[in-house]
Every structure is written in C-alpha cells, then in structure tokens.
VEXMI-403833 format. One record per atom (N, C-alpha, C): residue in three letters; x, y, z. Coordinates in steps of 0.2 Angstrom, whole numbers, plus 5000, padded with zeros to 4 digits. Example, Ala and Ser with C-alpha at 12.3 -4.5 7.8 and 13.67 -1.06 7.14 Angstrom:
<nodes>
ALA506649725039 ALA506249785039 ALA506649845039 SER506449895035 SER506849955036 SER506450005039 
</nodes>
This chain:
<nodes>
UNK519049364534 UNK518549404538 UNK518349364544 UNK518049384550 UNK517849344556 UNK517149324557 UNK516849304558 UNK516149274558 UNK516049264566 UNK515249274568 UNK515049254574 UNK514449234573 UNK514549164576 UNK514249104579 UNK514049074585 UNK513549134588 UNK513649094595 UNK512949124597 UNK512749094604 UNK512249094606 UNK511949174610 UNK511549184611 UNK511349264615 UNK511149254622 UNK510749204623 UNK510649224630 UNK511349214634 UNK511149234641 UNK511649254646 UNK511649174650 UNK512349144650 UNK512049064653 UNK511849084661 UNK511649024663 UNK511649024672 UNK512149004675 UNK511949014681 UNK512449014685 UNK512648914684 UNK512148874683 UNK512248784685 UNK512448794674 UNK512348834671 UNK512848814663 UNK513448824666 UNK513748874668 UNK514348904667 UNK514648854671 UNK514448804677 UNK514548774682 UNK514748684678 UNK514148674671 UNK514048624669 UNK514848634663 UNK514848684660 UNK515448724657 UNK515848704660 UNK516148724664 UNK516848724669 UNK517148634670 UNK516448614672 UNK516548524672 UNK516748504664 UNK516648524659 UNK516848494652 UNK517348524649 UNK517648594654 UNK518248614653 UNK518848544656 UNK518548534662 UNK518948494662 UNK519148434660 UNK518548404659 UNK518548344653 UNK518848354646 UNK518848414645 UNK519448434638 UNK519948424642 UNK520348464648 UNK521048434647 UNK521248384650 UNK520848334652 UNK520948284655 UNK520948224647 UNK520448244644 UNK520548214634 UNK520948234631 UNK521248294633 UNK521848324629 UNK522648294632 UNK522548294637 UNK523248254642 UNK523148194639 UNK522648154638 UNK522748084635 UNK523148064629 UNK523048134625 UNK523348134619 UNK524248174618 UNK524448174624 UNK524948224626 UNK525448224635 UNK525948184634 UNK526148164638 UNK526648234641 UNK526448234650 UNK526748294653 UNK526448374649 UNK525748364646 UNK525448434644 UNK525348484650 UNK525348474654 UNK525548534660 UNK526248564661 UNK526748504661 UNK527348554659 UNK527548594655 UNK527248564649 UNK527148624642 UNK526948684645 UNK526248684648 UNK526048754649 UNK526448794656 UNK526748744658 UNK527048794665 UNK527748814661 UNK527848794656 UNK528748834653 UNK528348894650 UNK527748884645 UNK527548944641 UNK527249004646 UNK526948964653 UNK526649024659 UNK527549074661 UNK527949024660 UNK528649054663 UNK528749094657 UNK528749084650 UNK529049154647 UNK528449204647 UNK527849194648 UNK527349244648 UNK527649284652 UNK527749254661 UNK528149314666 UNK528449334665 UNK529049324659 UNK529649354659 UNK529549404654 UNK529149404649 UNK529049444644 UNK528649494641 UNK527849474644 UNK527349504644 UNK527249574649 UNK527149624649 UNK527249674654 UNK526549684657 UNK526649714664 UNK525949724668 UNK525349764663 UNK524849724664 UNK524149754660 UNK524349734653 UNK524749674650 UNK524749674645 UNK524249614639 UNK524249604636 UNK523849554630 UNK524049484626 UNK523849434627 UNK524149364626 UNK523549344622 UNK523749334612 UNK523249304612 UNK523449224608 UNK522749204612 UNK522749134614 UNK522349104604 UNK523049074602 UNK523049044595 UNK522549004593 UNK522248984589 UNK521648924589 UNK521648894595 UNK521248914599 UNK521248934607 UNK520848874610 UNK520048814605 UNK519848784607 UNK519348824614 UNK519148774618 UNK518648834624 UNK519148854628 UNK519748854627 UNK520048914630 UNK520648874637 UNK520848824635 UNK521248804641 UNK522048854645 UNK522348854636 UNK522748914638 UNK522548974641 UNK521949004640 UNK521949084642 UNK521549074651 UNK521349024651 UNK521149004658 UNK521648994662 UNK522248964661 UNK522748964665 UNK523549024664 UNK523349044660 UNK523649144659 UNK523349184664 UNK522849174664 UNK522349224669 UNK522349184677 UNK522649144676 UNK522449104684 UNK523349124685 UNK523849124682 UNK524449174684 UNK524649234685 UNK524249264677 UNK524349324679 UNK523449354677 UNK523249374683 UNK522449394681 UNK522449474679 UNK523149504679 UNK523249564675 UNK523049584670 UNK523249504666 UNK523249514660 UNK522649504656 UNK522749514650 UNK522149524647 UNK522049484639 UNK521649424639 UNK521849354634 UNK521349394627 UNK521449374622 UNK520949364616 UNK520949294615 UNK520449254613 UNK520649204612 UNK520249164606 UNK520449154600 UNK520449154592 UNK520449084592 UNK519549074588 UNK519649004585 UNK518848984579 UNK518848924576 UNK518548954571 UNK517848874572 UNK517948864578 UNK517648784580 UNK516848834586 UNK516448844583 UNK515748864584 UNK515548854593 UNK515648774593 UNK515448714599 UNK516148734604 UNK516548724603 UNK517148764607 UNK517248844610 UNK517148874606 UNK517048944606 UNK516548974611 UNK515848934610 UNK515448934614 UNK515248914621 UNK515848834622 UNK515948844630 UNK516348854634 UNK516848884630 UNK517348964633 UNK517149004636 UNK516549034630 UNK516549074633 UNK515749084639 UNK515449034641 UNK515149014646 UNK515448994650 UNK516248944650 UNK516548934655 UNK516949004658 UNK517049024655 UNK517549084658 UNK517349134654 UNK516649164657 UNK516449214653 UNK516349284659 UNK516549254665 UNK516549304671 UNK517449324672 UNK517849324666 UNK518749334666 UNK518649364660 UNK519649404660 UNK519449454655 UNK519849434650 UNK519449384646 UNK519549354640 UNK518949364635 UNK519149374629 UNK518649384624 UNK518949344618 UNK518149304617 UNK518249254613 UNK518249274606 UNK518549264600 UNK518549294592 UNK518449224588 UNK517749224585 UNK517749184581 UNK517949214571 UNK518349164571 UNK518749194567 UNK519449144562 UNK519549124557 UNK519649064551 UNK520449094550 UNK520949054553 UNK521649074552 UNK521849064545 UNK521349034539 UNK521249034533 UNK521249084530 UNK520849134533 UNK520649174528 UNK521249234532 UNK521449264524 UNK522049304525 UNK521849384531 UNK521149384531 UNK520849464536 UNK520849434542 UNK521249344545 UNK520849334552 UNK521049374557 UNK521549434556 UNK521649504562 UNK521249524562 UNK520749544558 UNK520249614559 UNK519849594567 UNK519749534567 UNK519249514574 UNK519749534581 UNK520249554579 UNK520749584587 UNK520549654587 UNK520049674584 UNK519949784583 UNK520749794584 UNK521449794583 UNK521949834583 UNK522249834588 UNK522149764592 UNK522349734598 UNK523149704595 UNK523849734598 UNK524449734600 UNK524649694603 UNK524749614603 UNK524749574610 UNK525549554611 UNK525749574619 UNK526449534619 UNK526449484617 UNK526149414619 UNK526349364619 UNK525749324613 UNK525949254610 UNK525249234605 UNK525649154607 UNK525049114610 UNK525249044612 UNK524648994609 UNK525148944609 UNK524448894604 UNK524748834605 UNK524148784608 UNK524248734608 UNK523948664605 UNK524448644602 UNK524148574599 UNK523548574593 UNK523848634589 UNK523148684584 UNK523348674577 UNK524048704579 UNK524248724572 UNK524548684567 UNK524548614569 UNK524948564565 UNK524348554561 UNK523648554560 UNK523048574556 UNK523248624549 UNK523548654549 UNK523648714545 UNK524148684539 UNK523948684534 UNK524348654530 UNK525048714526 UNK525748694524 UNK526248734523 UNK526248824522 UNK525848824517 UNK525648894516 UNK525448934521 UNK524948904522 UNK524548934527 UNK524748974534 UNK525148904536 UNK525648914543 UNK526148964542 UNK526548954534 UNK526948994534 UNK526449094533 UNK525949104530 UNK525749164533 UNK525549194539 UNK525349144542 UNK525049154547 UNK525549174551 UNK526049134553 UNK526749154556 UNK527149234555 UNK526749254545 UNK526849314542 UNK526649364549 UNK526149334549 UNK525349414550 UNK525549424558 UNK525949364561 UNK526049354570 UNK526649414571 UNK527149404565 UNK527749424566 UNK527649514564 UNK526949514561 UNK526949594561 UNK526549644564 UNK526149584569 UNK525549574572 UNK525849614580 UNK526549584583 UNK526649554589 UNK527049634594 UNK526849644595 UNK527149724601 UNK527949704600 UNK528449744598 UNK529149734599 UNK529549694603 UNK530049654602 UNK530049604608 UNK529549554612 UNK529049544609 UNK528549494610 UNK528649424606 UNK528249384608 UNK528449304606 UNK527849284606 UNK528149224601 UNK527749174598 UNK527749094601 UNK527349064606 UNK527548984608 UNK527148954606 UNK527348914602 UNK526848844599 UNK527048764602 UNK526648744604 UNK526548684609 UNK526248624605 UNK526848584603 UNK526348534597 UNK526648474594 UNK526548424592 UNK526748364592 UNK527248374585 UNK527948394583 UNK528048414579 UNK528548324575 UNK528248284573 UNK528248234570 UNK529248214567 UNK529448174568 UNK530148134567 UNK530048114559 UNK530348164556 UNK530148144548 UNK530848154543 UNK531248144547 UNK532048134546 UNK532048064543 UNK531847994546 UNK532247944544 UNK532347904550 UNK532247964556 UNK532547904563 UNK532047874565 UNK532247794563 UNK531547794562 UNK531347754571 UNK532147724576 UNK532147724583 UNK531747794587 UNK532147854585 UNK531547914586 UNK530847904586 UNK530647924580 UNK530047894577 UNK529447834583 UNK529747784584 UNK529747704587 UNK529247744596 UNK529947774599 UNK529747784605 UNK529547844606 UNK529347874601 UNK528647944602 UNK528047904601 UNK528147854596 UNK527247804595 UNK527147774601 UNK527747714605 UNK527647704606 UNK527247744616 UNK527647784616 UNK527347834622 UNK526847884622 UNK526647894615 UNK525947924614 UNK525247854616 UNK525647804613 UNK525247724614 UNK525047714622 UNK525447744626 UNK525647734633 UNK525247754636 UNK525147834635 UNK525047884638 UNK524347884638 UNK523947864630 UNK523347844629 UNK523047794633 UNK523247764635 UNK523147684638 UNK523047704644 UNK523347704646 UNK523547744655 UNK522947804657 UNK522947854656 UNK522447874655 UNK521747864652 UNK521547814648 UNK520847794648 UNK520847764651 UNK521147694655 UNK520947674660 UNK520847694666 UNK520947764667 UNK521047824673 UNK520347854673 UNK520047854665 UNK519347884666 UNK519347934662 UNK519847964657 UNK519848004651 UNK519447984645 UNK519048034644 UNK518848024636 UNK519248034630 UNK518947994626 UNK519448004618 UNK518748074616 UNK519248094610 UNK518948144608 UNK518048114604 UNK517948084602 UNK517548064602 UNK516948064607 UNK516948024612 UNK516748024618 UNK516648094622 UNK517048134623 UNK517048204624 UNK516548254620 UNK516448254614 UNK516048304608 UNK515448264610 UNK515448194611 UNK514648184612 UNK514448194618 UNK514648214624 UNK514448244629 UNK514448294628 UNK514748344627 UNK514648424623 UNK513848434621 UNK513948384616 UNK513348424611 UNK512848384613 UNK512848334617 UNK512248314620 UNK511748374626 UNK512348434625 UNK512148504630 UNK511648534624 UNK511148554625 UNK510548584619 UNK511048654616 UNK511248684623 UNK511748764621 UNK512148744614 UNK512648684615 UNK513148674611 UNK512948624605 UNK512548584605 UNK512048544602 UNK511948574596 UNK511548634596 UNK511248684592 UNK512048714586 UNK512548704590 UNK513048744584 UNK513248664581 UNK513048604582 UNK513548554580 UNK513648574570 UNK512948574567 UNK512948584561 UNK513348624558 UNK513248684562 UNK513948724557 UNK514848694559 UNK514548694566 UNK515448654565 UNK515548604559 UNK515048564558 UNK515348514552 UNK515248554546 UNK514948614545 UNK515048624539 UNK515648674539 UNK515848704542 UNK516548734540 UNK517148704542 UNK517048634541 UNK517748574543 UNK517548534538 UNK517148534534 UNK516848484531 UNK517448444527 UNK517848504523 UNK518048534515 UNK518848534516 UNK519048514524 UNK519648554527 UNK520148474525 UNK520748504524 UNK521448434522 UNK521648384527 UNK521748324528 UNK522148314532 UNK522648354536 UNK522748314540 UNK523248364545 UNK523948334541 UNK524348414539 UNK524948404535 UNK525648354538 UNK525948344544 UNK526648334547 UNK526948374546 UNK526948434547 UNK527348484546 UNK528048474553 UNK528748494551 UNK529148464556 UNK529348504560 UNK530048494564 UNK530048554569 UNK530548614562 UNK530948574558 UNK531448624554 UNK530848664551 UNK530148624548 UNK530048664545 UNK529548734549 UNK529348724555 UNK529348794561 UNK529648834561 UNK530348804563 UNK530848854565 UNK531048884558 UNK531148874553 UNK531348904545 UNK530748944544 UNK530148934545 UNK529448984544 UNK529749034551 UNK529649034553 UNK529649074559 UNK530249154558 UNK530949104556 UNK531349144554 UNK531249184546 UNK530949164542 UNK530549204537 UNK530249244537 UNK529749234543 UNK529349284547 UNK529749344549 UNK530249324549 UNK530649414552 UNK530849394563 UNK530749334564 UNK530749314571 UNK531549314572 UNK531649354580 UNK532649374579 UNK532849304583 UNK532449264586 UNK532649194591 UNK532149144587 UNK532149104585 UNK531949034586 UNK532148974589 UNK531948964590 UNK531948874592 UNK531548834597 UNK531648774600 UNK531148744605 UNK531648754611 UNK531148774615 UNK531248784622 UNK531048734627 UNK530648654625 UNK530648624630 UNK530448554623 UNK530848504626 UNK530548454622 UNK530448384627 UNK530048354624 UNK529848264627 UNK529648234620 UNK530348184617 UNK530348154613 UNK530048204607 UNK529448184603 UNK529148234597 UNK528948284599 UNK528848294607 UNK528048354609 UNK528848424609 UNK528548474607 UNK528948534607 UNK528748594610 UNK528748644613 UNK528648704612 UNK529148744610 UNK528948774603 UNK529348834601 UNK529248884603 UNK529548924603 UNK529948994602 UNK530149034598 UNK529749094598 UNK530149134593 UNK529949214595 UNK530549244596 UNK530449314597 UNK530549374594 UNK529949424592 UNK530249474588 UNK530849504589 
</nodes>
C-alpha cells in the first residue's frame, strides 16, 4: 500500500529556489560516488527518445528528490514523470524543487507487494532507476521486476543505472572498480562535493525537511544491508520477469545500465 508524508503548505518562491540549490548538491554528492553519472543518464535520455511516444509516461523508480525525472522533462517536457520513492525528506524536496513540472511524486514502499496502487492505473513506456535498487534484497528485486514486466505499456523498457559489483572471482576486476570509485571520491571532495552524510545535514537543517527526518529513520530503521546483487543475477531476473531483451547497454568497469524490453 502507498502512504503520504509530506508537508501542506504551498513552498515559496525563495523554498523552491532554496530546493533547486540542494537538488544540486544531490547530484554533485551523487557524482562523487559514481564516475561519468551523466553519461549514464544521457544513454537512458537516448532510449527514452527512441521509445517512449509523444505525451507519454516515464516512471522514475526509487526516484530520491527526482534527478531522473528533472532531466526527462528538460529533454522531452512532453512527457509526463511519476516519480516513486519511499524516503519522506527526499520526496519532499522534489517535490518543492520541481513542483511547477509535470511530475508527480508517489510515496510509496517497493516492499510492499500493493506499491502500484499509488500510480491510479498509470501505463508507463519507460521505468528508470538510478543507483536505488541494489537496496532491494534478492526476492524482492526479483518481484518488483515481476510487477514492472506486467506493469509496462507493450514494447516498453526497463533501465537500471547501478553499480552492479564483480562477484565472479576477478578479483583484478574487482581491484580497479575500488580503486576508481577511491578516485573519483577523492577528486571530487576536493572539488567541493559533499558525502552523504554532509549532504542530509544540510537538508534537514531546512525546518520543511527537518520535520520528516524522524520518520525517515523509522522506516529504514529495520531495513538489511545492501545485498551485492550481480549483473547475471539482473539480467536472469529480468528474463523471468517475461522481458524479450536484456542486457547492459553501457558499462564503466562495475557502473552498468541495464536493459530490458517488453
């Protein structure tokens, strides 16, 4: 089932402004953790164009305040984002940040088997997630890929954007992901990126976003480590899912985006 947690009044003009600035500070902390993450989203914006039809629906997977569906709507503003996530303090400055675009934020628990109901019977060509779903422990992923694959308009796709971990044995492989995740980390905080940590306490030192921190900790509180789920083990969920294409469509070392099309 979907839940809502968020705030009522209408921000102002200097929130929405104050927003948009810590949008950026998300993907300036999110690049830090993720080498070449705009290329990632300029291959996923190329198959949106190639797939998605005019007036059509992208929803944005554990979506976070929305970096994906900001940059969907800055290529094609025809389109029209949902965007699904279950973090309160996220959610919230989404949709403050980009609350004048036509995206609509769903708070809403990829755990619980009803998290479609919060789409009202929304059809989407494409469904993108980045750097979300490796959270998701085996089972889980593997329905959720279920519910996308029954979910998805015909001929529609699935691209997930995510560091899928070298868990074969190579362990040279292995070596030179850590060490250019090490790199990349390095480089950019000397640049002036915040770690996540650093980031969230700007956020919630905003009273708007301050006010949900409590519940964020209590619906994370209980939650698993993050599993290392691989790329084989994607792409064989996927293909179970009932998906006629799989695979990765762009790689740097471990970072992948997959692929899968009904």
């Amino acid at each position: 089932m979907t839940t809502t947690t968020t705030t009522t009044d209408t921000p102002t003009t200097a929130e929405t402004e104050r927003a948009l600035d810590l949008l950026s500070a998300w993907d300036a902390q999110q690049a830090a953790y993720i080498t070449h993450r705009e290329q990632r989203f300029t291959v996923m914006l190329d198959v949106v164009d190639h797939v998605v039809p005019q007036g059509g629906v992208v929803l944005d997977l554990a979506s976070g305040p929305g970096s994906i569906s900001q940059r969907v709507l800055a290529r094609r503003p025809d389109v029209t984002c949902i965007a699904v996530d279950f973090d309160p303090v996220l959610l919230e400055l989404g949709r403050t940040a980009l609350g004048g675009q036509p995206v609509r934020f769903v708070d809403a628990d990829l755990w619980d088997r009803d998290w479609t109901a919060g789409l009202d019977g929304a059809v989407p060509d494409a469904v993108l997630s980045s750097t979300a779903l490796h959270w998701l422990p085996s089972d889980v992923l593997s329905r959720v890929y279920n519910d996308l694959g029954g979910l998805l308009a015909p001929g529609g796709v699935v691209l997930n954007a995510d560091h899928l971990r070298h868990l074969d044995g190579r362990t040279l492989f292995a070596e030179l992901s850590a060490r250019d995740d090490e790199r990349t980390q390095r480089t950019d905080r000397a640049a002036g990126a915040l770690d996540w940590d650093q980031w969230f306490a700007e956020v919630t030192a905003v009273e708007r976003y301050g006010r949900l921190a409590a519940e964020r900790e209590r619906r994370f509180a209980l939650r698993p480590p993050n599993p290392e789920l691989s790329l084989a083990f994607h792409t064989a969920a996927l293909q179970v899912a009932g998906f006629a294409e799989v695979g990765p469509v762009w790689q740097y070392l471990d970072d992948f985006v997959v692929l899968a099309r009904r």
